[in-house]
Each structure stands twice: as C-alpha cells, then as structure tokens.
C-alpha positions, 0 to 999 in steps of 0.5 A: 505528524509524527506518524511516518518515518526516515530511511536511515539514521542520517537521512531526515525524511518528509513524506508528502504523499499517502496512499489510500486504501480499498479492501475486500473480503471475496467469497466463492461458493460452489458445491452444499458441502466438501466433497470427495474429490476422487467422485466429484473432481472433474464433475463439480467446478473446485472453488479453489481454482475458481478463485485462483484463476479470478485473482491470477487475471488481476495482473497482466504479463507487466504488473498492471492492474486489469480492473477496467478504469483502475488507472482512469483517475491517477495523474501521471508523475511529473520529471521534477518529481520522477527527480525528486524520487530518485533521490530517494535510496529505494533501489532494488538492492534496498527492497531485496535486502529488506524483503529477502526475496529472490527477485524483485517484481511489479508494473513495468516501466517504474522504480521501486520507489514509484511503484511504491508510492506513486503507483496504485496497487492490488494485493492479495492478503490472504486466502483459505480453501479446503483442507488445509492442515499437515496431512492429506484428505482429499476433498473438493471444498464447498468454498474458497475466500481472500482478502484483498487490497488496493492501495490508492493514490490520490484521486482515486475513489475507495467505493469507485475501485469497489464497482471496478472490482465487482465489474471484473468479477462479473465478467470474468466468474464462470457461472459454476459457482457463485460470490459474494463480495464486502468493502470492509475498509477505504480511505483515500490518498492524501497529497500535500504541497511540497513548497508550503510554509510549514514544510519550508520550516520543517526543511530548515529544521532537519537541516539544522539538526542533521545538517543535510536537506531532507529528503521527499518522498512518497509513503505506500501505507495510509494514515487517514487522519491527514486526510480528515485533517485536510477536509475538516481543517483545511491543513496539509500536516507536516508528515515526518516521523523517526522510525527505521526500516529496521525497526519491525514496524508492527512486527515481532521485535518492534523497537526505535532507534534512540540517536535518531529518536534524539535527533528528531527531538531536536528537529522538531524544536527547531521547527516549532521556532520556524513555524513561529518565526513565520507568522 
C-alpha cells in the first residue's frame, strides 16, 4: 500500500502503525440572538469564552489529555521499539524546521516521534464566534463552535472517545449555556507485525534498491482501508509509499520527487519477486 510516505530521498520507510480518528463538531449556545456587549457584557455568559475555557482544560500543564479514561486503552511503548523509534530522524530540530513555529510543544516525558505516533492526541481544528470580519462591532454572540479531533492509537475506540468527550463536557459546562455535540467521523488505528514475511521482503527490497535497511515507523494520519483490510481480509498491508515531507502533501504546490519516485519503482520490483520467492 503505497499510501505513506519516506522521511528523505535516502532513507526508505515502513510504516507499521496508523493511527485512528475521532472528530467532532461542538456547539455552545447562550443567548436568542447577538447582543450589545456594552449592555449585556457582565450579565449574559459569552459563549465564546465559554468554549474557550471547555477546550483550554482538555490539556493539562504536561500535555495530557484530561477526558477521563482517554489513555484507559493505549498500551504502553516497549524499549525495542522506543529503540526503533529513535532511530527515526524526528527530532525536535525536524519539526521546528518543517512547522517554523517558535518552539515545540506536547505530552511531556515522549519524543517527537512518539508523540506523533505512538501517542493518542486532541486537536482543536477550528473554531467561530461572533464577529469576526476586519473592523469592530461590539457584539456578545448568541453562539461559538469548534471542530475537534482525536487522533487514536490502536485500542482505542472512535465512539468510546466520543462518551469520554460528552462526560467532560457534562461535567465541566456551566449551566449558563447549552450544547450540542456530533461524531461526524472515526475510525480507528491499525498496527501491523513488524516481523511478518511480507515486510521481511519489502526489508530486502529497500535494501536492495538503496542499499540501507529501511526504517520503521509509526505514522500520526490515518488510512482506513488498512484497517477494512485487516477485518474483512485478514492481511496486514505492507505500508510504504515515496513522498516527502517536502512534498506539501494536501497543501498548495503538492508535487513528488522523481529520483525517489524512481527509486520506489524499483523497490517494489524487488519486492514483488521476494514476495513470490517466499511462497
């Protein structure tokens, strides 16, 4: 399954692992309509703040995820593969560069690496309120909404995360306003045997095409047909694939690099012949 990626030109790549996917639309409401916030600010609870406060007390000081029973599932990371990892070229300097923010962040006592892998995490996608065009106007707004989501490792459940996520804000909104929360995605993680014949032959068919041992590693998106591939099927799918970091993957100028496209083209022969030798 050509469906990942590498982490340079030289250094061929297996992913084992995906993670899964929990997301959510959650609305907050509060007063009929916008109003005045020189008459009603201080009087009427502002929806906006509301929702700022519920999402800012989904993390706690270290990076944790504060849903109750969030990390209940995830199994802990073994040291052969917390070594397997950190061979991995994800350090710090690699996400500063590549994300050209002014320092880096996230659940305390994990790499970079881990963190985006190994590791389950809660994202805020987006968020609206109010006024929000150039220009002032003074409103308290009838209500405030954000996009969020969770990225799953495996044992994780998509609808479990959901009850996890309707518990916190059960507990934690103040009656001043009312929500409304929608699941409008899930799927979950995927894991596959690092030692399995068919990643042993793609192993020799990196090699032979760049000459080094690939590397392993554990991707943060999600590609859910692996996973309708494990339950329907019964096979783990060999996760490889030739685009860069650089390549803007679903960004503005997307494109591929053509030696290592070329490269790829010739490992995956080798690796149709070890598949076939293995028989």
């Amino acid at each position: 399954n050509p469906d990942t990626g590498m982490l340079a030109p030289d250094t061929p790549t297996i992913t084992y692992a995906l993670r899964g996917l929990a997301y959510f639309d959650l609305e907050i409401y509060g007063p009929q309509q916008d109003l005045h916030s020189g008459l009603f600010g201080g009087v009427v609870h502002n929806p906006a703040q509301v929702l700022a406060e519920l999402i800012a007390g989904m993390h706690d000081a270290q990076g944790r995820v504060t849903l109750s029973g969030f990390y209940d599932r995830v199994t802990p990371l073994e040291d052969e593969e917390r070594a397997e990892l950190s061979r991995l070229p994800l350090n710090e300097k690699f996400y500063l560069q590549e994300s050209g923010a002014p320092t880096l962040w996230g659940e305390e006592g994990y790499t970079p690496a881990e963190r985006t892998g190994a590791r389950p995490t809660l994202e805020i996608n987006g968020i609206y309120s109010g006024f929000i065009e150039k220009g002032s106007k003074t409103v308290l707004p009838a209500y405030a909404m954000a996009k969020i989501s969770t990225r799953l490792v495996p044992r994780q459940d998509p609808s479990e995360v959901g009850e996890q996520l309707r518990a916190y804000l059960t507990e934690n909104a103040p009656p001043t306003i009312t929500w409304k929360l929608e699941q409008t995605a899930g799927s979950v993680a995927s894991i596959s045997d690092r030692k399995s014949p068919w990643i042993k032959a793609y192993v020799e068919a990196a090699q032979s095409a760049w000459g080094k041992r690939p590397i392993f590693k554990r991707e943060g998106g999600s590609v859910p047909v692996v996973v309708h591939f494990q339950k329907l099927l019964g096979v783990d799918s060999v996760n490889i694939g030739f685009g860069l970091p650089s390549d803007n993957m679903h960004g503005p100028n997307e494109k591929l690099h053509l030696p290592t496209f070329y490269k790829g083209i010739e490992a995956l022969v080798h690796f149709f012949f070890n598949v076939k030798s293995k028989q």
